[in-house]
GUVEX-635780 format. One record per residue: residue number from 1; residue in one letter; x, y, z of N, C-alpha, C in turn. Coordinates in pm, 1 decimal. Each point is the difference from the previous one (the first is absolute). Example, Ala and Ser with C-alpha at 12.3 -4.5 7.8 and 13.67 -1.06 7.14 Angstrom:
2
+------+------+----------+----------+----------+----------+----------+----------+----------+----------+----------+
| resi | resn |      nxx |      nyy |      nzz |     caxx |     cayy |     cazz |      cxx |      cyy |      czz |
+------+------+----------+----------+----------+----------+----------+----------+----------+----------+----------+
|    1 |    a |   1319.0 |   -569.0 |    780.0 |    -89.0 |    119.0 |      0.0 |     90.0 |    120.0 |      0.0 |
|    2 |    s |    -35.0 |    105.0 |    -72.0 |     82.0 |    119.0 |      6.0 |    -77.0 |    109.0 |     73.0 |
+------+------+----------+----------+----------+----------+----------+----------+----------+----------+----------+
# end
This chain:
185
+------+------+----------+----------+----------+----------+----------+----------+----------+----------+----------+
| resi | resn |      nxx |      nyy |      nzz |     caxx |     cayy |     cazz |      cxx |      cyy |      czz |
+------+------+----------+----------+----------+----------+----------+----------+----------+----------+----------+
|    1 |    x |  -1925.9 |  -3151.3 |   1947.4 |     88.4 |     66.3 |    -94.4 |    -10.3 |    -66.1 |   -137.6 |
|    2 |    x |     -0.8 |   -155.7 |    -16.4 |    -43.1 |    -50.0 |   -117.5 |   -137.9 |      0.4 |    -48.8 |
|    3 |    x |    -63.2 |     61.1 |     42.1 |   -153.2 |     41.9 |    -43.6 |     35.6 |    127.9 |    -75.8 |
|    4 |    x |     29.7 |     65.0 |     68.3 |     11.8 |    126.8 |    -75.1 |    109.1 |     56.6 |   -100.8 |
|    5 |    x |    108.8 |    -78.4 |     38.0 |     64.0 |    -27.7 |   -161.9 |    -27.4 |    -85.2 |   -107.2 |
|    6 |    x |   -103.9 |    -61.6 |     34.0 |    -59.9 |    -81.0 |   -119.3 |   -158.8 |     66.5 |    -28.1 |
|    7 |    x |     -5.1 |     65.3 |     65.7 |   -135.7 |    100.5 |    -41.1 |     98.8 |    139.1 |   -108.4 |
|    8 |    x |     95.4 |     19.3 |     38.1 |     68.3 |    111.0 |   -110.5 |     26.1 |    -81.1 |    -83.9 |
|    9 |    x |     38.7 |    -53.4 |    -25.9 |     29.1 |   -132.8 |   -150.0 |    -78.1 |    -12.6 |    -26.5 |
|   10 |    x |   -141.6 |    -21.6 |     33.5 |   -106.0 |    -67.0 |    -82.2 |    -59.8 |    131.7 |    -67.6 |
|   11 |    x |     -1.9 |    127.8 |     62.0 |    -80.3 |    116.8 |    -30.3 |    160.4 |     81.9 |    -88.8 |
|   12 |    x |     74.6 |    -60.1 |    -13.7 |     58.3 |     66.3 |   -116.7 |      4.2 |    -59.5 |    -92.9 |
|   13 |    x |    -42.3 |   -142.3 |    -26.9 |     -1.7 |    -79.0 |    -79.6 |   -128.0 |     38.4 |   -114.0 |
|   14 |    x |    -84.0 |      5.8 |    127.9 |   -116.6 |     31.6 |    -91.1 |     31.9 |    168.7 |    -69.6 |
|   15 |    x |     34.6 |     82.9 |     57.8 |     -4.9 |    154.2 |    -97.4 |    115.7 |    -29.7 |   -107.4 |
|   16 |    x |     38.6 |   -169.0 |     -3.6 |    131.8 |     65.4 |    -66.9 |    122.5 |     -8.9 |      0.0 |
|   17 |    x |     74.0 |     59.1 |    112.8 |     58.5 |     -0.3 |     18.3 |    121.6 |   -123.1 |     24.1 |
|   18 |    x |    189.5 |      6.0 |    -50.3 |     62.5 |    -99.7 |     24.3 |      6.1 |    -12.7 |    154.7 |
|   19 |    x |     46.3 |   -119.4 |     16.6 |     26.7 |    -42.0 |    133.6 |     98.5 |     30.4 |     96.5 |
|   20 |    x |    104.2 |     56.2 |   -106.0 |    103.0 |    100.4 |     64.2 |    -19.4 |     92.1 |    111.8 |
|   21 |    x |   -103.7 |     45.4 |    -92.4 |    -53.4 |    177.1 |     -1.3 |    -94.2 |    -69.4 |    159.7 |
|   22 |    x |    -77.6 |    -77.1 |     -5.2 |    -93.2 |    -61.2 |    109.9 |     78.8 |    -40.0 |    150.3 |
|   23 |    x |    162.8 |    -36.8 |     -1.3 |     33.9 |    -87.0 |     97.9 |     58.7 |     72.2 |     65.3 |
|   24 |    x |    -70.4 |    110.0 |     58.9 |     78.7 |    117.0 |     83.7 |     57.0 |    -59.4 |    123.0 |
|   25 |    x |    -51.8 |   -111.9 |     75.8 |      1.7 |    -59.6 |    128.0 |    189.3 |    -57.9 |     -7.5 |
|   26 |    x |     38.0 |    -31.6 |    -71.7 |    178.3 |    -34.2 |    -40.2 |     24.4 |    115.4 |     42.5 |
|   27 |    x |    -14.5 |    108.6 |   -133.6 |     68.4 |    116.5 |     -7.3 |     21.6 |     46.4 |    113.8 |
|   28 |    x |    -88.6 |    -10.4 |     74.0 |    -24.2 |    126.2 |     95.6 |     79.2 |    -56.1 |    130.6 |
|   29 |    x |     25.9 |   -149.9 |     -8.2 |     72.6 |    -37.3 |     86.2 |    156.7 |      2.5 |    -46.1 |
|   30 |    x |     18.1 |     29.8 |   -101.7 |    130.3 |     78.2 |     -9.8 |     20.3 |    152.3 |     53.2 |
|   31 |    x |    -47.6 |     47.1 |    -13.7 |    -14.2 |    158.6 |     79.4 |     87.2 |     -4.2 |    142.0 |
|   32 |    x |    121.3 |    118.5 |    -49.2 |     66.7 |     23.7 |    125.0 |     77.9 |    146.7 |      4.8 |
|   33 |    x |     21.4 |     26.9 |     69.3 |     36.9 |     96.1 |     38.7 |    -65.4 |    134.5 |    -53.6 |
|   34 |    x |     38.9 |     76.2 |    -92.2 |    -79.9 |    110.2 |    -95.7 |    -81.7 |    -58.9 |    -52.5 |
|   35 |    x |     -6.1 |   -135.5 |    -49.6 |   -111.5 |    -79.6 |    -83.2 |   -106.9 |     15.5 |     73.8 |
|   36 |    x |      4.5 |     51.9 |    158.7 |   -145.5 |    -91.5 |     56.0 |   -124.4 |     86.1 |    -44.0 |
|   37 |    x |     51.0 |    168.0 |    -21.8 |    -68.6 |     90.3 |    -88.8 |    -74.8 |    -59.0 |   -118.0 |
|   38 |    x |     41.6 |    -90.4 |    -57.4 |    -51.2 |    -68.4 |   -119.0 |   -110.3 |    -18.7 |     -5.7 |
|   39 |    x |   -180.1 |     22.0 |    -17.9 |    -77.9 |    -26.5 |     16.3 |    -80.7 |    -78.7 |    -76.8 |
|   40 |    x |    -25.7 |   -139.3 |    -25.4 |    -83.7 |    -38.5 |    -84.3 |   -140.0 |     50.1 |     23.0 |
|   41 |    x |    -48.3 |     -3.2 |   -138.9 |   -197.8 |    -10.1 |     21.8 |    -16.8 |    -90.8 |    -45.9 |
|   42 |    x |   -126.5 |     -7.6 |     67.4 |    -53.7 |   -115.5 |    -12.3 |    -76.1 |    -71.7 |   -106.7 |
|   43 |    x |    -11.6 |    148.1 |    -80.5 |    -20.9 |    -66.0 |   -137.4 |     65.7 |     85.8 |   -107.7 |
|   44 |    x |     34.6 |    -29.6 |    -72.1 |     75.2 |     79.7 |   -117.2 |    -74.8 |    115.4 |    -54.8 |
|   45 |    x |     35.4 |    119.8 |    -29.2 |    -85.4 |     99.8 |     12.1 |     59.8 |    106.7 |   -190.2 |
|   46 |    x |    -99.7 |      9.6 |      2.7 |     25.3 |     69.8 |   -183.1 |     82.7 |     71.2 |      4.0 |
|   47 |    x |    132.3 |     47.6 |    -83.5 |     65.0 |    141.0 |     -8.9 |    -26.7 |     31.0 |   -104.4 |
|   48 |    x |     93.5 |    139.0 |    -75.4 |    -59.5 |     93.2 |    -81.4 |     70.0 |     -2.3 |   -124.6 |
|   49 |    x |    -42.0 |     49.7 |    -91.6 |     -4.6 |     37.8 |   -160.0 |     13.1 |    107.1 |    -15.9 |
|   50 |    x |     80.7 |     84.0 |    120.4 |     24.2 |    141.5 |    -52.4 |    167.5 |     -6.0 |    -51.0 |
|   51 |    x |      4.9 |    118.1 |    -41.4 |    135.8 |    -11.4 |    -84.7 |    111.5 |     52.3 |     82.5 |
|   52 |    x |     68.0 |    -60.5 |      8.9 |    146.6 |    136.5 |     42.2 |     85.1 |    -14.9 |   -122.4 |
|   53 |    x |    104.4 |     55.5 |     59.5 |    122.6 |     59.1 |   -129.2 |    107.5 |    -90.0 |     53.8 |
|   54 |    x |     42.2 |    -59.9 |   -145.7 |    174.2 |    -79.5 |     58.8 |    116.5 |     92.3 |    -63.8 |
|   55 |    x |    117.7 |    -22.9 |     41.4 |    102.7 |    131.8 |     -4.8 |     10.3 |     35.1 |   -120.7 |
|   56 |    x |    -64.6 |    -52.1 |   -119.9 |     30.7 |     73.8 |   -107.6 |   -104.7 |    134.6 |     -4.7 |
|   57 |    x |    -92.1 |     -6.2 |    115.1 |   -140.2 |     87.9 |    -11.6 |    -87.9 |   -108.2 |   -117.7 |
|   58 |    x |     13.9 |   -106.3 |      5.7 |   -127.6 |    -70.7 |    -97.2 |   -117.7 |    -48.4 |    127.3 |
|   59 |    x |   -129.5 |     24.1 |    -23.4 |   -100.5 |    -50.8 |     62.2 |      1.1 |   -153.2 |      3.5 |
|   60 |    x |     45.5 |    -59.1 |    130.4 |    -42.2 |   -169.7 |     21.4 |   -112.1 |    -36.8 |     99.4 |
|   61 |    x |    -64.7 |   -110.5 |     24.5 |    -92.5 |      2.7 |     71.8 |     87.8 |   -160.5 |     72.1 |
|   62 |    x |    -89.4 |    -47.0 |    108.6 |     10.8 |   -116.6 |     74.0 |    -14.9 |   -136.3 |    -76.1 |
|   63 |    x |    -75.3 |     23.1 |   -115.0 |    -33.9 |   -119.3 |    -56.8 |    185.8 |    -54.4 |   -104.7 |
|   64 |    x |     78.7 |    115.7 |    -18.1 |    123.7 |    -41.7 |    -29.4 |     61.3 |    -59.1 |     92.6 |
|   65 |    x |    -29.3 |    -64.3 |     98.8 |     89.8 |    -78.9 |     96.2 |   -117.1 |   -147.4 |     19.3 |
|   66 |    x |    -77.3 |     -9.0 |    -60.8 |   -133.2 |   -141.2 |    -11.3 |     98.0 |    -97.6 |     -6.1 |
|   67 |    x |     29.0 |    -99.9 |     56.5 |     39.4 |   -105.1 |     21.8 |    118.4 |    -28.5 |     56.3 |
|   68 |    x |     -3.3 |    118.5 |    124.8 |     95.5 |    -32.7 |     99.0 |    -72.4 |     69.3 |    111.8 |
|   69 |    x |    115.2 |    -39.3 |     99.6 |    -57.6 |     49.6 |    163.4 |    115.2 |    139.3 |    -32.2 |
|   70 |    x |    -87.2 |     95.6 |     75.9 |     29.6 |    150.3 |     25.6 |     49.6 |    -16.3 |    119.9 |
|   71 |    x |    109.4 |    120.2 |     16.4 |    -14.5 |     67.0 |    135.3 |      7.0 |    124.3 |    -63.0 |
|   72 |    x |    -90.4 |     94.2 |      7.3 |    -64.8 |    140.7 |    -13.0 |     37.4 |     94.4 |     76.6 |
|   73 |    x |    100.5 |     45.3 |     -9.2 |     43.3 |    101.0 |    143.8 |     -6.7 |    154.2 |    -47.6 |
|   74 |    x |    -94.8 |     55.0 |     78.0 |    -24.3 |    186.8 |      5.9 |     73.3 |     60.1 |     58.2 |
|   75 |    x |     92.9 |    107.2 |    -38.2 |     58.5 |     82.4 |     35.4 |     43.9 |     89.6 |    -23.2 |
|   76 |    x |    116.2 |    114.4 |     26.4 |      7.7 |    169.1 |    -24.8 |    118.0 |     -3.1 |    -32.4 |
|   77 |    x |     66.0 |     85.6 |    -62.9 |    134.4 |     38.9 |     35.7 |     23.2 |    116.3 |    162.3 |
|   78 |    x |    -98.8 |     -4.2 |     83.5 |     -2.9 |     97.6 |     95.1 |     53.8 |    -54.2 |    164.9 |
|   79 |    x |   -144.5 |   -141.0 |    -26.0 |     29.1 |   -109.0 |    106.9 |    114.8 |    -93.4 |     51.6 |
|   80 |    x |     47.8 |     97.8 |    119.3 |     69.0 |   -114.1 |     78.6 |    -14.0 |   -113.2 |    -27.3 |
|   81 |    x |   -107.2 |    -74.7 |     43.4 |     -1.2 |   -117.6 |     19.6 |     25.8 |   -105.3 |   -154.1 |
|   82 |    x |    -75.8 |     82.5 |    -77.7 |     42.0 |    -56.0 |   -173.8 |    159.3 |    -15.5 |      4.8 |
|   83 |    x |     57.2 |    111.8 |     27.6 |    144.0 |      5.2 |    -27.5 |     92.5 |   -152.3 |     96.0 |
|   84 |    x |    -58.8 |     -1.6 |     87.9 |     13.6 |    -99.3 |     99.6 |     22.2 |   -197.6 |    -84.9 |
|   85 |    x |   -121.8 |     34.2 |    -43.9 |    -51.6 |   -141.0 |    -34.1 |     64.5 |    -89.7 |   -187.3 |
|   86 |    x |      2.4 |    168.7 |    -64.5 |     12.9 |    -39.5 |   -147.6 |    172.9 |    -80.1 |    -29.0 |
|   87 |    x |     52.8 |     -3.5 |     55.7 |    122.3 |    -71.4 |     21.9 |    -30.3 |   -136.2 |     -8.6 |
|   88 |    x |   -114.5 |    -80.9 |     80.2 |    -22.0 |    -93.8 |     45.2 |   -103.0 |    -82.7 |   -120.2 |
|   89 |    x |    -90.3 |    117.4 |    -76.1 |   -110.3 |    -57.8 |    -78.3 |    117.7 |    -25.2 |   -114.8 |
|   90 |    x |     97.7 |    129.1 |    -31.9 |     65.6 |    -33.9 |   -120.5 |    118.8 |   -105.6 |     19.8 |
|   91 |    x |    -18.9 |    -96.3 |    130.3 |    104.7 |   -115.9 |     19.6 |   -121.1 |   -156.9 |    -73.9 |
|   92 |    x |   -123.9 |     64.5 |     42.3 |   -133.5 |   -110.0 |     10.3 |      1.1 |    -37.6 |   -114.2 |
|   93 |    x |     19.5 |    143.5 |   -102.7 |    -37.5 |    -17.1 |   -140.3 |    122.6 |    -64.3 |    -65.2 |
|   94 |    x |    141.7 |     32.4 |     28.9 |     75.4 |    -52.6 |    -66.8 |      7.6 |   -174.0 |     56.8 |
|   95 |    x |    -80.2 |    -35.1 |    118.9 |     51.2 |   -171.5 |      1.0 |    -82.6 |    -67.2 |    -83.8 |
|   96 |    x |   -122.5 |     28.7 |     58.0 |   -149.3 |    -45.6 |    -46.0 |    -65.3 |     64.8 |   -148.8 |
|   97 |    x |     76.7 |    150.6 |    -33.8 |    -84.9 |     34.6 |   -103.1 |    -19.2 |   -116.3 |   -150.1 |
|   98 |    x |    -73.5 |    -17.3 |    -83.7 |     25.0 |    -76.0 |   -139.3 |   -172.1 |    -14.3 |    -36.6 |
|   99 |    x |    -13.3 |   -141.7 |    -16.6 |   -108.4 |    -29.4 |    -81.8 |   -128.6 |    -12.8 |    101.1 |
|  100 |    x |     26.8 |     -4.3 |     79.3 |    -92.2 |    -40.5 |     98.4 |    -39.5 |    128.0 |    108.4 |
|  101 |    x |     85.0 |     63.9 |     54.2 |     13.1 |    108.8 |    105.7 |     54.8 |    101.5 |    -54.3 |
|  102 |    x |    -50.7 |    158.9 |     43.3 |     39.8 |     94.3 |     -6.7 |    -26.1 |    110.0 |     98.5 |
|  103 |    x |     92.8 |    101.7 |     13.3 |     15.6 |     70.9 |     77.2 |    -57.8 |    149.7 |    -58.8 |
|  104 |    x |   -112.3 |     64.6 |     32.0 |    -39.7 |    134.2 |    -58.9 |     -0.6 |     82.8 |     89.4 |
|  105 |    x |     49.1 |     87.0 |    -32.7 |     66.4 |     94.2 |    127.9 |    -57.5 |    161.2 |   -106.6 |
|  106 |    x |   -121.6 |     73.1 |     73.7 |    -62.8 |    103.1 |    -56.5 |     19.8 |    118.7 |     63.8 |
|  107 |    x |     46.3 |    104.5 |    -53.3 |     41.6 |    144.0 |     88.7 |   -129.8 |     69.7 |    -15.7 |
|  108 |    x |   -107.3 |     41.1 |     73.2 |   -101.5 |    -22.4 |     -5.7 |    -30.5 |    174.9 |     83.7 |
|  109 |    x |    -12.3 |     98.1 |    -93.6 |     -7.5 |    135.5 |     33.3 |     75.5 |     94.4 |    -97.6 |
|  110 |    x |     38.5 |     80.5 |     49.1 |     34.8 |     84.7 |   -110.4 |    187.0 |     37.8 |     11.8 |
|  111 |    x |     46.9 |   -148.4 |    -86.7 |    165.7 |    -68.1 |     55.8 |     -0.6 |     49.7 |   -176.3 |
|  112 |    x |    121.6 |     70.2 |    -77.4 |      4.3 |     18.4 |   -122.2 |     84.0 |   -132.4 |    -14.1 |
|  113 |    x |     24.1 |     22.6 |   -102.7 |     65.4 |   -157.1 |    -79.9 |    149.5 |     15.3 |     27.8 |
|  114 |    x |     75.2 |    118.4 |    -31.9 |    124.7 |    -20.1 |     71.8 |     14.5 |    -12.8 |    113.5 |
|  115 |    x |    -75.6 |     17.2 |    137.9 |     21.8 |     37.9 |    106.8 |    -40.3 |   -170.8 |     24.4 |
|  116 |    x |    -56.9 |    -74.0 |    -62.1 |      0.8 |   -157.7 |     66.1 |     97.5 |    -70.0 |    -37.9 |
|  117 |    x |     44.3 |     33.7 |   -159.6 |    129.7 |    -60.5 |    -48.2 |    111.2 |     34.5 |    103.6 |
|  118 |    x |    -37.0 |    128.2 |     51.0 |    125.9 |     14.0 |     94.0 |     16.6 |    -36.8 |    141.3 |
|  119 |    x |   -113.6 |    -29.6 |     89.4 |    -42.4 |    -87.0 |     82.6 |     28.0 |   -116.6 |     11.2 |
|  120 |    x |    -52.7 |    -88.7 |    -87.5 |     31.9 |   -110.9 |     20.3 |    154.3 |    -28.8 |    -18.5 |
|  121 |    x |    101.3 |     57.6 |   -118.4 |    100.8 |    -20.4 |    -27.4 |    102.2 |     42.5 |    148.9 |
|  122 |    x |    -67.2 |     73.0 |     73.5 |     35.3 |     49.0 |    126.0 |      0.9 |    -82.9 |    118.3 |
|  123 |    x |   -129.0 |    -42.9 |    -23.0 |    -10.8 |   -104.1 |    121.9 |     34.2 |   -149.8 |    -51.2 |
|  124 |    x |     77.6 |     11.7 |   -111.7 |     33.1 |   -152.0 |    -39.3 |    -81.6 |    -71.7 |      7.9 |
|  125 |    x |   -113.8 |     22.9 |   -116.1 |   -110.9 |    -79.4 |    -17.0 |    -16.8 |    -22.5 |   -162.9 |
|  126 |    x |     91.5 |     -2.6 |    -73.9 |      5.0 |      6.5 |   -164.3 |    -64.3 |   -149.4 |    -53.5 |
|  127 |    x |      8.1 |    -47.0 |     92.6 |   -101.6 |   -123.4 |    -77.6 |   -124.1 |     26.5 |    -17.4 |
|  128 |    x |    -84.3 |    104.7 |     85.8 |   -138.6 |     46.6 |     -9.5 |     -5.5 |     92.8 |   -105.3 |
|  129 |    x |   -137.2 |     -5.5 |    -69.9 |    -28.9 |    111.8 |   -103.8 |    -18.3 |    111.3 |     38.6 |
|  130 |    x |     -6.5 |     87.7 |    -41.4 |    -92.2 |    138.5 |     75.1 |    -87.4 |     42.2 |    -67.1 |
|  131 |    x |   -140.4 |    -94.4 |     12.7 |    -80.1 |     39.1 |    -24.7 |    -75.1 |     77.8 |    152.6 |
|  132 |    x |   -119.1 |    113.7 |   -112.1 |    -65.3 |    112.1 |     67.7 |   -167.3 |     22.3 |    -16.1 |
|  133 |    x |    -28.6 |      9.8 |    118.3 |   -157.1 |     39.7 |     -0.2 |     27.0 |    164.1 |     20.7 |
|  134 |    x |      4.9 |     95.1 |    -86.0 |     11.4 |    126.2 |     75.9 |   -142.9 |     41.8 |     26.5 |
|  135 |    x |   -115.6 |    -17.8 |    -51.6 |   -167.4 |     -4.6 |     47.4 |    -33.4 |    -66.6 |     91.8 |
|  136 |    x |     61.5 |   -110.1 |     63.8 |    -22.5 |    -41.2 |     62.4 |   -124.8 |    -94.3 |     25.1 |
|  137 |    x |    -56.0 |     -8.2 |   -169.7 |   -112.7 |    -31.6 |    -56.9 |     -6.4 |   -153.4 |     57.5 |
|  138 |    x |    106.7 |    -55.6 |    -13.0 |      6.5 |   -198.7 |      5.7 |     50.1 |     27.1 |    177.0 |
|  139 |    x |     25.7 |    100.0 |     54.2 |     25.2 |    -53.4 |    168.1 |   -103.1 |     69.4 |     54.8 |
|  140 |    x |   -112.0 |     85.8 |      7.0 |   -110.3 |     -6.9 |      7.7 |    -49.5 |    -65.6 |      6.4 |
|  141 |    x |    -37.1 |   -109.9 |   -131.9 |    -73.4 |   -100.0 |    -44.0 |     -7.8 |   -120.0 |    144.6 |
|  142 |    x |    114.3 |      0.7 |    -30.3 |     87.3 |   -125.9 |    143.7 |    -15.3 |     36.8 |    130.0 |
|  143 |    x |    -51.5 |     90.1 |     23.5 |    -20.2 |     47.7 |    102.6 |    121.3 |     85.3 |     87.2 |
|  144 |    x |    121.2 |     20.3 |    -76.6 |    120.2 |     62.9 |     56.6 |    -23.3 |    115.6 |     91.0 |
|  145 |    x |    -24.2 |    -52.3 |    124.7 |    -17.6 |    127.1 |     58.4 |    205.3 |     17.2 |     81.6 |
|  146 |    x |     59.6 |    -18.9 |     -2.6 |    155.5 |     32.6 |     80.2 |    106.4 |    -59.9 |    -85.7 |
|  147 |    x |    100.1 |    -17.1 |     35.1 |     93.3 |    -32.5 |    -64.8 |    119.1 |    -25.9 |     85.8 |
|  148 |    x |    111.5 |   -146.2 |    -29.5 |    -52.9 |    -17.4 |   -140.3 |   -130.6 |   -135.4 |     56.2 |
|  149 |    x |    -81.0 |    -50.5 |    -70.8 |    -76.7 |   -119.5 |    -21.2 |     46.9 |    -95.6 |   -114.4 |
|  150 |    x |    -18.5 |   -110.8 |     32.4 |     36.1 |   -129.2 |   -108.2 |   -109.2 |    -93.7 |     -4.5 |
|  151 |    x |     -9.2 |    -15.9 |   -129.5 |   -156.5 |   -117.5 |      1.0 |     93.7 |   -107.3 |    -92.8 |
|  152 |    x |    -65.9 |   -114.7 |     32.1 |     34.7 |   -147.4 |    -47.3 |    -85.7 |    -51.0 |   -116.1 |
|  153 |    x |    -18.7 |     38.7 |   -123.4 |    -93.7 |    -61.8 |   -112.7 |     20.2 |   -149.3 |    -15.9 |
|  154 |    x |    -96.3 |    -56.1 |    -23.8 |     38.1 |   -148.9 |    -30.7 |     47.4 |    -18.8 |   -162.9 |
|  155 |    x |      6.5 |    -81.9 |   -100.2 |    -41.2 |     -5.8 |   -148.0 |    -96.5 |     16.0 |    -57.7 |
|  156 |    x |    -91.7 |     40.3 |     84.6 |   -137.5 |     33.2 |   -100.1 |     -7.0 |    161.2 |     46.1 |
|  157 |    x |     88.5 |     43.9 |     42.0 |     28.1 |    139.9 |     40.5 |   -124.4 |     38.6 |    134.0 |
|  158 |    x |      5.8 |   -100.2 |     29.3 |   -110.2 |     18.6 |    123.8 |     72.9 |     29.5 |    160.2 |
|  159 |    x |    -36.1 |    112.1 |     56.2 |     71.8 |     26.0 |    170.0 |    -13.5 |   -113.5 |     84.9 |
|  160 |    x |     76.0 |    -61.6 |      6.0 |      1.7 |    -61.9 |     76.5 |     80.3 |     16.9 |    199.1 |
|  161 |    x |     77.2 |     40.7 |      2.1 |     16.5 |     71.9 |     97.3 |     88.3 |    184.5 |      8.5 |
|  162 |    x |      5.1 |     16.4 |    132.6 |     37.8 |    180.7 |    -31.8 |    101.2 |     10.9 |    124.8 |
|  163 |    x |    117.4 |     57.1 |     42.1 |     70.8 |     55.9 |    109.0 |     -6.1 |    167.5 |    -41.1 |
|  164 |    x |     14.9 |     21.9 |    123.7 |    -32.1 |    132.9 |     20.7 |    143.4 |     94.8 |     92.1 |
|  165 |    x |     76.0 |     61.2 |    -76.7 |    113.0 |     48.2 |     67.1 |    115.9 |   -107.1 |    -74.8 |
|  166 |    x |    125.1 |    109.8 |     51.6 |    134.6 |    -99.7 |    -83.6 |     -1.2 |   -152.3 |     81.0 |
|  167 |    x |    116.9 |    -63.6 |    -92.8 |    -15.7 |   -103.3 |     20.2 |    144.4 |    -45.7 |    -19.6 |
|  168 |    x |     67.5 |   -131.8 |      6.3 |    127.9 |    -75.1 |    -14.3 |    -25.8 |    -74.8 |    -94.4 |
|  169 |    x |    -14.2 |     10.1 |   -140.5 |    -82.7 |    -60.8 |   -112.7 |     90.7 |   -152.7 |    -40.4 |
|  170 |    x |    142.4 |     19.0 |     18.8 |    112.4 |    -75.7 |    -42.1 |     28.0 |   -130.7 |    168.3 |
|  171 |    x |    -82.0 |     66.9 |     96.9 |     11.0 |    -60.3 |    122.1 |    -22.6 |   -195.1 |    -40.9 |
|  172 |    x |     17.1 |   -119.7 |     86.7 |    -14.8 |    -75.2 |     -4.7 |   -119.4 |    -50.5 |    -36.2 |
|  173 |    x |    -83.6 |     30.9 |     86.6 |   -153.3 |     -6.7 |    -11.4 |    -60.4 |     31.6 |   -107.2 |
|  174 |    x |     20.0 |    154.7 |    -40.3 |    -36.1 |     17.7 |   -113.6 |     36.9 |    -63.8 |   -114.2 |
|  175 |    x |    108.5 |    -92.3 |    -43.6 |     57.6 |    -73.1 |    -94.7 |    -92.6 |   -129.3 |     13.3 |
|  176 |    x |    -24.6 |     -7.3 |    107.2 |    -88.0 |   -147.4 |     23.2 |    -95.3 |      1.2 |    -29.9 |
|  177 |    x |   -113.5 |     97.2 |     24.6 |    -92.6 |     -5.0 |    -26.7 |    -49.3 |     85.8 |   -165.6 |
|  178 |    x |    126.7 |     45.3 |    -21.2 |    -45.6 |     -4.0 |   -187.6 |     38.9 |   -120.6 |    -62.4 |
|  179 |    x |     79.4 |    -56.7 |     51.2 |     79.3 |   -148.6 |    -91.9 |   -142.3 |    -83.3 |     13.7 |
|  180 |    x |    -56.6 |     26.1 |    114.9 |    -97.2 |   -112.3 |     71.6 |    -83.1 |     36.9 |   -130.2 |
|  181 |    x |    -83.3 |    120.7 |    -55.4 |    -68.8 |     67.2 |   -102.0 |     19.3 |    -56.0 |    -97.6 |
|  182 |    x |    101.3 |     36.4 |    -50.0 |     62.1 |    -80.5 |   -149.4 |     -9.6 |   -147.4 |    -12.3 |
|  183 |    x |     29.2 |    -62.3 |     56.0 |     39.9 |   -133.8 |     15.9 |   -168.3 |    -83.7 |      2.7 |
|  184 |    x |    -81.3 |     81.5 |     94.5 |   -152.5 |    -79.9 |     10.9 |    -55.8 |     49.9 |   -146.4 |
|  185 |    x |     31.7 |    107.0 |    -76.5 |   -100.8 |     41.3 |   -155.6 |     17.8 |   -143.4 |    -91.8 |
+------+------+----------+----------+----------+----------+----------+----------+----------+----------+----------+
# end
């Protein structure tokens, strides 16, 4: 086991990459309950430069969040399971959100701009923005095939891991293993 967590450290070292972003072997031993969905890769993997819209309708891209850890979450105003979970991301964002961590939460289809303002304010999630992919151009990109999906960017806006389906975002675990994030940058 120490071979091969010191073979991921050494091969993220070399592309680059912080050590944060490299020491999945902690993280992952925080993983519990909904967390265990949490999937690291094994190596940090490129995301995209496509644009979506933030609630004013202005075009932003990923590189406006460069020097923090993401949690990237895709979803509808349609999906159960979104409706389920956004309670929990907009608890994540209000402990953890600031200089370091943020919470992006993307309505990602064809959700109009009032109908997310009114969503989230619904599901008591007003700490989240409502921003929108209605092209679906940037969850394509990501490979969004269901919903909702959440990917983990590091600070160099690189994927570092992805869960797939809702989640308990505000859960114990999950607090641990973003504090764990922040704290190693």
């Amino acid at each position: 086991m120490a071979f091969i967590r010191l073979t991921v450290l050494y091969t993220a070292l070399i592309l680059g990459a912080n050590v944060a972003a490299a020491d999945f072997a902690g993280l992952e031993a925080l993983r519990d309950g909904d967390m265990r969905k949490l999937v690291f890769h094994k190596e940090p993997k490129v995301s995209s430069t496509f644009a979506f819209f933030d609630e004013n309708g202005d075009e932003i891209t990923l590189e406006a969040f460069r020097g923090k850890f993401v949690v990237l979450n895709f979803w509808a105003t349609w999906c159960a399971p979104c409706r389920k979970e956004m309670p929990s991301l907009s608890r994540l964002q209000k402990e953890l959100g600031g200089e370091n961590f943020e919470v992006v939460a993307i309505a990602t289809g064809r959700n109009q701009p009032a109908a997310v303002k009114r969503f989230l304010h619904n599901v008591v999630a007003d700490e989240l923005v409502g921003y929108r992919d209605p092209k679906q151009t940037l969850a394509r990109y990501m490979g969004i095939l269901a919903l909702p999906i959440t990917v983990v960017l590091d600070p160099d806006g690189m994927e570092i891991a992805r869960l797939r389906g809702d989640a308990r975002w505000d859960s114990d675990s999950a607090m641990a293993i973003f504090t764990e994030m922040i704290s190693g940058q």
